[in-house]
N, C-alpha and C positions, 0 to 999 in steps of 0.2 A: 855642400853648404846650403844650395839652396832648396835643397828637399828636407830641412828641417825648421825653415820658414816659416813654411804654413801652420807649423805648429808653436810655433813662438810667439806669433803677433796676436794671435786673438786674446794671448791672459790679459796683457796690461789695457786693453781695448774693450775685456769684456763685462762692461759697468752694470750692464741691465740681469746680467747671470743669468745668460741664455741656454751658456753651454750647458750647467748642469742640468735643467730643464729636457734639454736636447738626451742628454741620457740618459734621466728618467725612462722616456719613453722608450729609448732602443737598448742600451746597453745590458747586460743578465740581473746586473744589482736593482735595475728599476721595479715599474709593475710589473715587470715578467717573474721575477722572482716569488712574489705572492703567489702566483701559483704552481712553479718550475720545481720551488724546492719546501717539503713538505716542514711543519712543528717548527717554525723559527722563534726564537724564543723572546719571550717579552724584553728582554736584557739585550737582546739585539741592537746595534747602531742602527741597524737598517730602517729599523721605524721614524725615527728621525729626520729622514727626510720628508717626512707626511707633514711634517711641525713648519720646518723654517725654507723649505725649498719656494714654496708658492708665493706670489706676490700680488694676488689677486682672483676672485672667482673664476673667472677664465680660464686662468693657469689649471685649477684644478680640473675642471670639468672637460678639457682639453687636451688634457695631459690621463686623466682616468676615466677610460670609458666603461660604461655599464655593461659590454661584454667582458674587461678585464675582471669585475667585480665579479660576474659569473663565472666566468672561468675559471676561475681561485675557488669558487662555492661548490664547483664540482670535483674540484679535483686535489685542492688541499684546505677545506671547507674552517681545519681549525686555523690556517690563517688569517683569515676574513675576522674569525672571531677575537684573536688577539689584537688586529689592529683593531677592533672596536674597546676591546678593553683596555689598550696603549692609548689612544687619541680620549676618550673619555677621562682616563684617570689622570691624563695630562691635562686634559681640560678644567676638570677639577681643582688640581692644587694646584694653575694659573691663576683661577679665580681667588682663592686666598692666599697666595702671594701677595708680599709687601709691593713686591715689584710692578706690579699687576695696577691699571694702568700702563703704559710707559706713556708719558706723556708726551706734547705731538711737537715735530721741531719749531724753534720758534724765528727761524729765519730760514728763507732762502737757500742759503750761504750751508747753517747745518743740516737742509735734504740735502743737498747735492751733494755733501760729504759724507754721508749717511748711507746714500746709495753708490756710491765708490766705494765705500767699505766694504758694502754684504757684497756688490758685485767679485772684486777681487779676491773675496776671501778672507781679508784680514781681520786679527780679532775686534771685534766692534760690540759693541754695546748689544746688550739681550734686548733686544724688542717683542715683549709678553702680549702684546698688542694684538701683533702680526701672528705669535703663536695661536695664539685664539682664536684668530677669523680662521687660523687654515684647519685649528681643529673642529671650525663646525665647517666649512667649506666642506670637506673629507668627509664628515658625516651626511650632509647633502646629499653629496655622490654616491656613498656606499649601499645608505639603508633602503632608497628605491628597491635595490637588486635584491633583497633581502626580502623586504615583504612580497615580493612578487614569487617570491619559491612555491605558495601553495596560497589556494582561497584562505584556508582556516590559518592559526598562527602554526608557524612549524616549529618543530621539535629545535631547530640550531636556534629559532627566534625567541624562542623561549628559556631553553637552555641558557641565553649571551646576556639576553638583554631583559627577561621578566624574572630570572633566577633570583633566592636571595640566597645569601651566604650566614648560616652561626656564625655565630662569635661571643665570648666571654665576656660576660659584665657591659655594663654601658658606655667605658669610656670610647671603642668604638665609634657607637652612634653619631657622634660627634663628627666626623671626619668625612659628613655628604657634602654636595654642592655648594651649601651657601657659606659663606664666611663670619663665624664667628654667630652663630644666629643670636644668641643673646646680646650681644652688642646692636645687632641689627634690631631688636624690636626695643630696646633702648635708644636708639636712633629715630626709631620713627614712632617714639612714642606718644609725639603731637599727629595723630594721622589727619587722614585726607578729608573724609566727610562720611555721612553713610543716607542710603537708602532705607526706602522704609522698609521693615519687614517685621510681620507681625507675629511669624514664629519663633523670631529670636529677640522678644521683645527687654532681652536683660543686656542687650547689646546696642538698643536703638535711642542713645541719647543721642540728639540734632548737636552736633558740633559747633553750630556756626557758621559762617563763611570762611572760605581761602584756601588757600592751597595747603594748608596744614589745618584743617577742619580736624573734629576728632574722625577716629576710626576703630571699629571694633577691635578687641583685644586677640591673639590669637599667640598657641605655643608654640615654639619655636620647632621649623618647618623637622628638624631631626627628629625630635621627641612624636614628632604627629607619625612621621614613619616609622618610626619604632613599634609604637603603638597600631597603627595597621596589620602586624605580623599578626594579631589577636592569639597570642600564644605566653598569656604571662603566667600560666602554670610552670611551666617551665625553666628552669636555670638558667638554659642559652635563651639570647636575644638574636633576630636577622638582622644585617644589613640592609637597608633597601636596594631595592635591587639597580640596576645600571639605568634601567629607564627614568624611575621614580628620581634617582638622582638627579635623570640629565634634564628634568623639566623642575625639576629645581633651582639647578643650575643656571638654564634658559632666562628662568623669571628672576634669580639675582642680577644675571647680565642686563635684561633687561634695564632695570634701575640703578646701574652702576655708574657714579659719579668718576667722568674722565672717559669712560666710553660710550655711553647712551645721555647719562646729564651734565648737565655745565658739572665743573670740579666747584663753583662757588657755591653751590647747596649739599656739601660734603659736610656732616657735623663728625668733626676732632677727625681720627683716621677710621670710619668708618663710611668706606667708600659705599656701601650697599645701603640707598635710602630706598624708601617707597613712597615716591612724589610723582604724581599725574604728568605723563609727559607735556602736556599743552595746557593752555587754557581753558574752560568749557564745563563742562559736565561735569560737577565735584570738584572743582578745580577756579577761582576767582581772578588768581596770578598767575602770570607766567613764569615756569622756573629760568627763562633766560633762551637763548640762541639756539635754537638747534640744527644749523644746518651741518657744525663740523662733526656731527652725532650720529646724522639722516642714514650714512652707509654701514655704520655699524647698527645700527637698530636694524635697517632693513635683511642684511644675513642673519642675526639670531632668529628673525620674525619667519624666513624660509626657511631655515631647520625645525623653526614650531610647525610650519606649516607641513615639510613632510615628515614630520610623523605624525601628526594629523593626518596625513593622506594614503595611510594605511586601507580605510573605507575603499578607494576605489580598485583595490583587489582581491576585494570580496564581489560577486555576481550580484544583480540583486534581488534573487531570489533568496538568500540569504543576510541580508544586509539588517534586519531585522532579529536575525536568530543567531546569529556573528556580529556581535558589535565592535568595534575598532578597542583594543584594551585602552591604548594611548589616548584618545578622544575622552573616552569614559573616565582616564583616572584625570585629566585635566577638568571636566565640566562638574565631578563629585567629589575629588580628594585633596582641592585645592584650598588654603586656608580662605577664611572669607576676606581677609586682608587683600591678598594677591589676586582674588576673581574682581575684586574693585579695583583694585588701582591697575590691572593687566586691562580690563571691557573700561573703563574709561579714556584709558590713556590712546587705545586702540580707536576709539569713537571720536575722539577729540581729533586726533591724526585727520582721519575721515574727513571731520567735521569742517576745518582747518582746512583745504585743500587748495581753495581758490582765495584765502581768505591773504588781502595783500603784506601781514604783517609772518606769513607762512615760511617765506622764502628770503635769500640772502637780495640781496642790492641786485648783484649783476643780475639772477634768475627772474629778477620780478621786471627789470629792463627789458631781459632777450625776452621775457616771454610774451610780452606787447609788441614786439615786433613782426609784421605782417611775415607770412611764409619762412621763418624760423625753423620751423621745423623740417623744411628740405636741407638746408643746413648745419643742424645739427641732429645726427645721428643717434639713433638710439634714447631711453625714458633716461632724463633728468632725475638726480638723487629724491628732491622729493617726488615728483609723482610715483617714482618707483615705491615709498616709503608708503605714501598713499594707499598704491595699489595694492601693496602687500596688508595692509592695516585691514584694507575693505575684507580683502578674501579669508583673514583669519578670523575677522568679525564675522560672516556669512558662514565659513562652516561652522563655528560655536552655535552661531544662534539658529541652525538648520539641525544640529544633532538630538537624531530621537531616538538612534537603536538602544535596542537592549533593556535594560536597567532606567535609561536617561528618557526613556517614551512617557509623554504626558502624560498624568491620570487625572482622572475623575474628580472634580471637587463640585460639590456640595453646592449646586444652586448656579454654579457659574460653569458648569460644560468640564471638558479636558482644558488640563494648564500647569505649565510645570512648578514643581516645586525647587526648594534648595536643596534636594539630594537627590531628585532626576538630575538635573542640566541648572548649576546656578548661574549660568550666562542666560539663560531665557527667561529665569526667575527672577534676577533684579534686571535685566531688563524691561520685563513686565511691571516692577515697582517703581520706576520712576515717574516722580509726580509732581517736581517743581514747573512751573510756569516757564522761569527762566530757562531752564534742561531744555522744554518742549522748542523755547525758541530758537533758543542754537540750534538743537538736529537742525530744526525745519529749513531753516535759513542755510542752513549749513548745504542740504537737500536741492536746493529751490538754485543756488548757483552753481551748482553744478546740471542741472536741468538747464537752465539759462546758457549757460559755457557751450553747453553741445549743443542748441538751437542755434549758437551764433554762429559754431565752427560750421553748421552745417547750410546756412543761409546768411552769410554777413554780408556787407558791401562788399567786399574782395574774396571773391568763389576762393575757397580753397586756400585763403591766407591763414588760417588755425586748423590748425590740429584736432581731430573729434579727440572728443574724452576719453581715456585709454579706460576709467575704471566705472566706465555709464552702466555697467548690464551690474556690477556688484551696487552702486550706489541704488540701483530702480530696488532689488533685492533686498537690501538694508532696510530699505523703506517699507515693503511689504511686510518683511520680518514686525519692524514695528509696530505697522496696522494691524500684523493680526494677534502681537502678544501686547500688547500695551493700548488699553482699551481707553485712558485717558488721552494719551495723545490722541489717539483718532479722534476722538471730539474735538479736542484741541486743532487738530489742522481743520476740520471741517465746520471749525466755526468763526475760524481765522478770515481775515482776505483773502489768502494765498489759498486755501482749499480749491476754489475750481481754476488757479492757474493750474496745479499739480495735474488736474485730471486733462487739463487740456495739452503738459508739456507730456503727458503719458502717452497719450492718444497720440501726439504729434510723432514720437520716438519712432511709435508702432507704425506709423504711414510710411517713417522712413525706411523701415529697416522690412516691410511685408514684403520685397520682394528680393530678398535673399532669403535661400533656402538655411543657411546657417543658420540664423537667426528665428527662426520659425518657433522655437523654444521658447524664444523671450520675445514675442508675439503674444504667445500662450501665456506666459508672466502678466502680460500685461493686462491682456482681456479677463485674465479671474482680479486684477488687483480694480479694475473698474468695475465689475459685478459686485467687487467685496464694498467698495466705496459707495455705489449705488444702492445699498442694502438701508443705510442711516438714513433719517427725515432730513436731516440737517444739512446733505448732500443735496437733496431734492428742492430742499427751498431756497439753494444758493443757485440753482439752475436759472432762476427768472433774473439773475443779477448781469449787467453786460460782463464782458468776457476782458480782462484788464492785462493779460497777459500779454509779452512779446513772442509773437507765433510767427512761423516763416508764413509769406503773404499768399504763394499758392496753397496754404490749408487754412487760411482767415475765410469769416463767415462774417456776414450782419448779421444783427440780431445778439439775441443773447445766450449764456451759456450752452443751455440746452438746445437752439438750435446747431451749436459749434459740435456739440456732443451728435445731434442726429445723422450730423453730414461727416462728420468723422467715423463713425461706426459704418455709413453707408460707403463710406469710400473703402472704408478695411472688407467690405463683402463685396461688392461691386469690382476691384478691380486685381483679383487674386483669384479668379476663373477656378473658384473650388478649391483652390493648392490649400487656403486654409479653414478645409470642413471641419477641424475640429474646436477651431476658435468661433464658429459662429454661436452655438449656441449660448454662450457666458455675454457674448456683446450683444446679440437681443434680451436675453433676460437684462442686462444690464438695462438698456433702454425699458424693459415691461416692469422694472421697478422702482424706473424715475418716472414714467405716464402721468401718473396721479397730479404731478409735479410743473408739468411743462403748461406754460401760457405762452398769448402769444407769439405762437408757431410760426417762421416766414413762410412764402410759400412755397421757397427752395427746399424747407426741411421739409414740408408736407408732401411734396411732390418725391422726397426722397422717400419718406416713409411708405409714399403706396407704389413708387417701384420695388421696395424690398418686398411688401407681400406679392407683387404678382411676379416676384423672381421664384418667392417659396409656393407659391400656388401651381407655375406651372407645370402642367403633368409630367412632366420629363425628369424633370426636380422631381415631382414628388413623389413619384412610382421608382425612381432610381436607388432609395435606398433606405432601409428600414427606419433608421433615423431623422431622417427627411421631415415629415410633418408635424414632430414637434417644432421645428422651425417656426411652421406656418400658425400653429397654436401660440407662439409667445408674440408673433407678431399681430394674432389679434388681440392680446390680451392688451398691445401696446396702446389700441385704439380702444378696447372698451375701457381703459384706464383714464385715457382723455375725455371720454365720451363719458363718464360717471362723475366724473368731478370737475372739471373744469371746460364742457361742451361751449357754450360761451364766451370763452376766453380762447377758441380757439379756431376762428370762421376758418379761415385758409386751411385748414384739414378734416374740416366737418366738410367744406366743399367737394373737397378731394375726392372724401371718400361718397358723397352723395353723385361725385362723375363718375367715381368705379362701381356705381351699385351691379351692373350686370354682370359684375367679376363675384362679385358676394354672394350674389342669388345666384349663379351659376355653382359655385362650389357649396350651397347647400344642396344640390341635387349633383354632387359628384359620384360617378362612377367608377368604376376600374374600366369597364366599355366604351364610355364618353371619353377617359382621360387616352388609353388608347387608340383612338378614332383619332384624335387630335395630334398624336404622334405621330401614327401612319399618314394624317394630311400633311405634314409639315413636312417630312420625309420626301412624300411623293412631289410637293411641289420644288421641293432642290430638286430633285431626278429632274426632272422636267427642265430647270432653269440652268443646270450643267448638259441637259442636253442640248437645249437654243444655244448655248454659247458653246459646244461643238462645233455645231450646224452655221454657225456664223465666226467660227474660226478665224477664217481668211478676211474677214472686214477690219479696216482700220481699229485700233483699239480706243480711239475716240468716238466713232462714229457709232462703235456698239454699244458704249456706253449709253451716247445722248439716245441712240432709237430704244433701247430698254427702258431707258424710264420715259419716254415717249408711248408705249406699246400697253408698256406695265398698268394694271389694273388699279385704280384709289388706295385697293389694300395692300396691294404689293408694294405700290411706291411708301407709302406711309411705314412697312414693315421695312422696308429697306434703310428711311429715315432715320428710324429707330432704330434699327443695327448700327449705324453707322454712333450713333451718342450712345447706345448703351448696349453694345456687345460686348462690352466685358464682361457685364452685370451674369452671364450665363454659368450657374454653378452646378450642369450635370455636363459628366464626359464621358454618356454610354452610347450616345448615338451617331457617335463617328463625326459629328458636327462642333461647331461654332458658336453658329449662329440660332441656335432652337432658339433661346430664351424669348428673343423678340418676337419670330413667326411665330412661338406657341402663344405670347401674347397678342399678336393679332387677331387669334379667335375671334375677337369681337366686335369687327369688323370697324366701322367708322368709329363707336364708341372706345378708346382709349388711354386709359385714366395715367397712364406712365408720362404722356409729353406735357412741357414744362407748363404747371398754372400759372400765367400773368395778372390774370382777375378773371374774376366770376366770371363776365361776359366772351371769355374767352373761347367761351365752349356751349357756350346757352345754345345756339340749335342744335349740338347734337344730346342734348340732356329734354330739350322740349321735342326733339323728333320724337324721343324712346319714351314716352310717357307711357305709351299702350303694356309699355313691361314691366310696369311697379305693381307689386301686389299687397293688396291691407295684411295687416296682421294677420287677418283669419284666414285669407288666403296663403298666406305664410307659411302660419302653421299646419294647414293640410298639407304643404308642400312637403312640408320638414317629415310628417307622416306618412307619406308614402312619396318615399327616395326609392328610386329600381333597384331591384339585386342584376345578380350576371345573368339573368333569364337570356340578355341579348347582346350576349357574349359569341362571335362566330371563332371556328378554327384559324382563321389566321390572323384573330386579336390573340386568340390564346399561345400561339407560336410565338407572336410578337411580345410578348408577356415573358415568353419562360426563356427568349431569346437577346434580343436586344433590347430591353428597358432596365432592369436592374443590372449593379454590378455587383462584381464580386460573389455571384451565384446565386444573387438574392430573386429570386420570382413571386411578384406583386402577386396577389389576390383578390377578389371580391370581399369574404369573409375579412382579409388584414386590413383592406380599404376602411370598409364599415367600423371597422373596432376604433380605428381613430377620425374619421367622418362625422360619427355622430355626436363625439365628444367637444368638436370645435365651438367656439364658445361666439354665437354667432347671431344670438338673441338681440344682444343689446347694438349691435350693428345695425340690424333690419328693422329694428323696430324707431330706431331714429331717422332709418330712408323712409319706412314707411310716413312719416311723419312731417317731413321736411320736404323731402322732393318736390309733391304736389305744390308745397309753396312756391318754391323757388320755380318751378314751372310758370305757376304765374305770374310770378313776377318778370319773367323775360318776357312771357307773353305781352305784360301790361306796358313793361319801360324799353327802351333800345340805349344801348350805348354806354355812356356815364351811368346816367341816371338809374340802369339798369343796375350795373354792378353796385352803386352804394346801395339803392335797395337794399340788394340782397346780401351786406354786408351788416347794412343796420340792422335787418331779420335775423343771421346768425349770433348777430350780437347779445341781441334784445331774447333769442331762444330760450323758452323754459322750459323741459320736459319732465319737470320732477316728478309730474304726475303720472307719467306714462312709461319712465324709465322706473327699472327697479333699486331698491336701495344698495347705494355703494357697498360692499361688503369689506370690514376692516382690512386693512391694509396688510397683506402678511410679504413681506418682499419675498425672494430666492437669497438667500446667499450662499457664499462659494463652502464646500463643506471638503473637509480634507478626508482624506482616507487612504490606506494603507499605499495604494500604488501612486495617488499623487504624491507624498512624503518621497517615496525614492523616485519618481522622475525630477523630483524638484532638486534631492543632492545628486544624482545625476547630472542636472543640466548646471550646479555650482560649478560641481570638478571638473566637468568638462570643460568650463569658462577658462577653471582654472589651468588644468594642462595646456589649452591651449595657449592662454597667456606666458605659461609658462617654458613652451619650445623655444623662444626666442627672447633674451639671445645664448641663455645656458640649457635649454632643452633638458631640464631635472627630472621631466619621467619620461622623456622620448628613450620609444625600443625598450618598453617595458611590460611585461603581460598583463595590462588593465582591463578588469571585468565587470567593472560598474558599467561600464557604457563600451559602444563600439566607434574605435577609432579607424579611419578609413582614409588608406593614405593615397595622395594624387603623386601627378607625376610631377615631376621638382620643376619648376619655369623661373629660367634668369630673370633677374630684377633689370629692365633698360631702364631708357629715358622716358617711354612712355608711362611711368609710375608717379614720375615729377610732373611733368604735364598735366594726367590726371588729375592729383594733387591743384593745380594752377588753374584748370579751367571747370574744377567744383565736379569733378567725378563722371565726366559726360562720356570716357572710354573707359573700357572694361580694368580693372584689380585685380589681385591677388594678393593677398596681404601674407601669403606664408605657402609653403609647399606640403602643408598637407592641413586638411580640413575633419571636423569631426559632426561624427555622424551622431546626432540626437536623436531621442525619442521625442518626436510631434505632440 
């Protein structure tokens, strides 16, 4: 009796239908059969359970792993492909099913009867609802495994899902994804609104305002594929094939009334409208509530997205010459109806994130609530909607392979059209005022939201912005297709908070090597903004932003800018050599631009050149002294147009003058020399501290700098405030940066200027070493070759000064030596010094420094300076390899956002980029803590990390 117990209590107990679940995974009938037993026939019950078994994403992804999918592909591969064409075609005629909808329970009372029914078993009501999420759930799961068979499409891939099928006459055609299409463009025959566009100008009457503004006309989505087969010689007509359908499909679900929109914007029984999800963009009104909406939207929006994510199993040396078919037929064979109302709806979402009318009652409660998010697990329905919205927006408006790559137009550079990529295209057309303001606005709080999560009153009470790297992204996208808006933000207020919540992002995030990518984002998106005048003349305006208070600056913007860019070099010890040079051009093509400079920014500015000037730096690496060229270019920019406007760094640089005249008489011998001292006096100073081992480790401290020589101790100073600042790591050291500035013994232009007087005697000792012009210029004419080069500079040369196998030369020195642009430098010391000499001479104290405040002030050198020469900025220029590290660093976002918590491409052969797995570490309590006391012990936000290209 009672060994048949245990199997009698679990039926009337089992509500939640776990068991069948449970057999899924183990019993012969489940996934083990897709591969166990070959040709199962589409008429099979066995598919069935792909339909109504799952009762949420999890379920599936949990229950169907990506090696079952493979398993099956090797070994009864036409299974794989029937369940694609069972779950599609059921997907299908759910969508036009009457049934379709089922609409959601309207009590308590009927879930809970609802789920004792399916639990038990008993016959209960069709839920076409639940059918449809689990048939794209299943697709989710499967297609991964699919595209991964081979880089190019494979023969099963193409065969399943790009094939069309004959068939007789038109009535066919009729029987794709969407429901009833003539009924449907009858439906939305009041459309949404339109963009401008000048090549289809029989289409561009302005609608109006509202959420049913007009909308271009367009055939009904069957007849357009029909017509795609380009075969009308012919009798027989195709079917579109499986894909073409199921992004048909996709985008009827999208705007299905009862699943995606309120049921009240449903006109007669045509559940299939096309109305802008939200308010915003094309859109005036709101169609109503969408949070009981938020989880169906956001599964169709991942099925769009992995087949979108075909790309990252292409390499990408191919990425170009293999474009994603999927990708391409969504950005060119879409009607123009559906690429508007789909990149609206999706921008609006975006836009809408933080926005307080976004979210139901309780969500916009909990989410004000301090540290929240230790308590509730896992992304909330909308930010998940959000985040999903951002990333399908960022791959559209990123895709260029193939066919979709920008051309050439006529006076205005590469820029896509509407039959490359019409997501880049009317994105680039939009050009209301209003449009501009929402992004912006839209932009700017969520900027705001992660400044606060990451600096509020209470460390670590909010949560950082789960979707910051896709929204920085959005925004560039923007700047660089949508040349109205860029004006638009940069002549806004808000223009230089943007650059400042940019810059801030990047301070936070420079010392995670993850992140080093979107670093890189950040620093070309500042060079692209520093490119416009209108950027530059916003620079003199104070800084109005709310910035965390350890990166706040007095002064104004452009000092915020100098010290932010000094801080992103200064304290990244090289890690990020490849971001330097976009964040000095950045700075050499605002110059022109900055007025009064504090004299924290000037004092920053002449430690970055003698970080790029010192030999260590600059012999280490063939790309090195363009560095030191953009950073004079930064001071002849101030020095040509606004010298007067700028004492505190005219000073500066008339205290560094023996840095300047010393690097026009640079050698490869001289810089060497300077290497081999700096070298030997470590040896030395590890040797004393050997040798005095055994003394107290106090008392060897105080007799060191008791012992230590002016220069020593001053070099020591200065290590101790700006040994970061050291960006070569060939000479086994640390510390060069500072002893190679020492060189110049008492005179050193890096410690901090308080005022002019600060430094008068050692500026009126050194008068003996300023030279006129003429003497200048003989200088400049006979600079040494390597005549007095000895063998063991030359060892030191070919040994330890470059990296990566690189050996300095004479001949390589000169070629970029002579080029440095170094004229209008000297010829303002020559100029100026001799005054300011005097006037220490003549005043002491006070009276000394206004002097020579009033002097710089009152400086004219027009006559002596040469004419400014038109303004040409640098800007960021795209080119083949940035294009694919840029979708690289998307997808990668993306996967990784995506491991958790359904892992939809984890353990799959991705060849866009290299994924690099660590070793899995338990989540404790020190993760809340962190969290609580603002990140002050170490993270791990996932058990495996992925590896970018820098």
């Amino acid at each position: 009796m009672f060994t048949k117990l245990p199997q009698k209590i679990p039926d009337p107990f089992n509500l939640l239908g776990d068991q069948p679940k449970l057999a899924f995974r183990s019993q012969p009938g489940g996934i083990a059969k897709l591969a166990s037993t070959r040709n199962i026939s589409e008429r099979d019950s066995y598919w069935e359970q792909y339909v109504v078994l799952f009762d949420s994403a999890s379920d599936v992804f949990t229950l169907i792993t990506h090696n079952d999918v493979r398993r099956a592909l090797y070994e009864a591969p036409e299974n794989v492909a029937t369940l694609i064409r069972v779950i599609t075609s059921r997907l299908f005629n759910l969508v036009s099913d009457h049934t379709f909808p089922t609409p959601p329970p309207s009590s308590v009372s009927s879930l809970a009867s609802s789920i004792i029914r399916t639990g038990t078993g008993a016959a209960a009501e069709r839920n076409t609802t639940k059918e449809v999420l689990n048939c794209i759930r299943v697709l989710q799961r499967v297609l991964p495994a699919v595209f991964e068979i081979e880089s190019e499409p494979s023969r099963f891939e193409l065969e399943v899902l790009w094939k069309r099928v004959e068939v007789e006459g038109r009535a066919h055609a009729t029987q794709g994804g969407a429901a009833g299409a003539s009924a449907v463009e009858q439906a939305s025959a009041e459309p949404q609104f339109v963009i401008e566009d000048e090549d289809e100008s029989d289409e561009d009457e302005d609608g109006g305002s509202g959420s049913r503004a007009r909308s271009p006309k367009s055939p009904p989505r069957q007849q357009q594929a029909s017509s795609a087969a380009q075969e009308p010689a012919k009798p027989k007509e195709t079917m579109p094939s499986i894909a073409e359908r199921l992004f048909s499909c996709l985008i009827d679900l999208m705007f299905c009334c009862g699943f995606t929109l309120p049921t009240k914007i449903q006109v007669d029984h045509y559940k299939i409208n096309y109305v802008i999800w939200e308010k915003g963009v094309g859109s005036t009104t709101d169609p109503g509530p969408s949070h009981p909406y938020e989880g169906n939207r956001t599964e169709v929006l991942r099925l769009l997205l992995v087949l979108l994510s075909r790309q990252i199993y292409v390499p990408p040396a191919s990425l170009f010459t293999s474009p994603s078919s999927y990708t391409l037929h969504f950005v060119q064979k879409l009607p123009r109806r559906d690429v508007l109302t789909v990149l609206c709806s999706l921008m609006n979402t975006a836009m809408n994130a933080t926005h307080p009318g976004s979210a139901n009652v309780m969500g916009t409660v909990a989410g004000r609530l301090p540290y929240n998010h230790l308590l509730m697990k896992g992304e909330d329905p909308r930010t998940s909607l959000v985040s999903m919205s951002f990333q399908v927006l960022c791959v559209l408006l990123d895709f260029q392979s193939g066919s979709a790559r920008d051309v050439l137009v006529e006076g205005q550079g590469a820029g896509p059209t509407a039959k490359t990529n019409a997501f880049r295209y009317f994105i680039a057309k939009l050009h209301r005022p209003s449009d501009f303001d929402f992004i912006l606005n839209g932009v700017v709080r969520i900027f705001e939201d992660e400044m606060s999560s990451l600096h509020g009153l209470l460390p670590g009470s909010k949560k950082s912005v789960p979707y910051m790297v896709e929204a920085v992204i959005f925004l560039w996208k923007m700047l660089e297709l949508n040349k109205k808006f860029r004006a638009y933000l940069l002549d806004s207020e808000k223009g230089m908070d943007v650059m400042a919540y940019l810059l801030c992002y990047g301070l936070e995030i420079k010392d995670k090597p993850e992140q080093h990518g979107m670093c890189r984002v950040l620093s070309y998106m500042i060079q692209s903004l520093s490119a416009e005048r209108s950027f530059g003349l916003k620079l003199t305006s104070p800084l109005k932003a709310q910035i965390p208070q350890k990166w706040a600056t007095m002064g104004t913007a452009g000092d915020f800018m100098v010290q932010a860019v000094y801080s992103m070099v200064a304290t990244t010890a090289g890690n990020l050599n490849s971001l330097y040079p976009a964040l000095i051009i950045a700075l050499s093509n605002s110059a022109p631009y900055f007025k009064n400079l504090s004299v924290t920014s000037s004092a920053r500015l002449l430690s970055l050149f003698n970080a790029f000037s010192n030999p260590s730096f600059l012999l280490s690496d063939e790309g090195h002294p363009r560095l030191l060229f953009f950073i004079l270019e930064v001071f002849n920019g101030v020095l040509l147009h606004n010298l007067s406007e700028n004492p505190n760094l005219v000073y500066a640089i008339l205290h560094a003058h023996k840095q300047f005249e010393d690097l026009g008489t640079f050698t490869l011998a001289r810089g060497l020399r300077e290497i081999r001292r700096i070298q030997q006096l470590k040896e030395e100073r590890a040797a004393q501290a050997q040798g005095r081992g055994s003394l107290d480790k106090g008392k060897r401290r105080a007799r060191d700098e008791e012992e230590g020589a002016p220069q020593s101790e001053k070099a020591r100073l200065l290590q101790r405030e700006m040994g970061s600042l050291d960006l070569q790591r060939t000479t086994g050291s640390t510390d060069t940066l500072p002893e190679g500035q020492a060189r110049t013994g008492d005179d050193h232009p890096t410690r901090p200027l308080m005022s002019p007087t600060a430094t008068e005697t050692q500026i009126g000792s050194e008068g003996t070493s300023v030279k006129s012009e003429k003497a200048r210029g003989k200088m400049r004419a006979g600079r040494s070759s390597s005549g007095d080069m000895t063998g063991s500079l030359e060892r030191l040369a070919a040994s330890g000064v470059g990296r990566n196998g690189f050996v300095p030369t004479q001949e390589w020195v000169a070629s970029w030596q002579q080029g440095l642009p170094l004229d209008t430098i000297m010829l303002v010391i020559s100029e100026l010094l001799p005054k300011v000499q005097n006037l220490q001479s003549s005043f002491s104290g006070t009276n000394a420094s206004t002097a020579i405040t009033d002097m710089l002030r009152s400086a004219n050198l027009d006559q002596v300076l040469p004419k400014p020469p038109p303004l040409s900025p640098r800007r960021f220029q795209w080119s083949d390899a940035s294009i694919i590290w840029l979708t690289s660093l998307i997808w990668g976002e993306i996967y990784v956002r995506g491991m958790t918590p359904l892992g939809i491409w984890n353990n799959t052969a991705v060849r866009l980029f290299y994924v690099k797995h660590a070793q899995a570490q338990q989540r404790q309590i020190t993760e809340t803590v962190t969290n609580v006391v603002g990140g002050l012990l170490g993270r791990t936000e996932s058990s495996q990390s992925l590896g970018r290209r820098q």
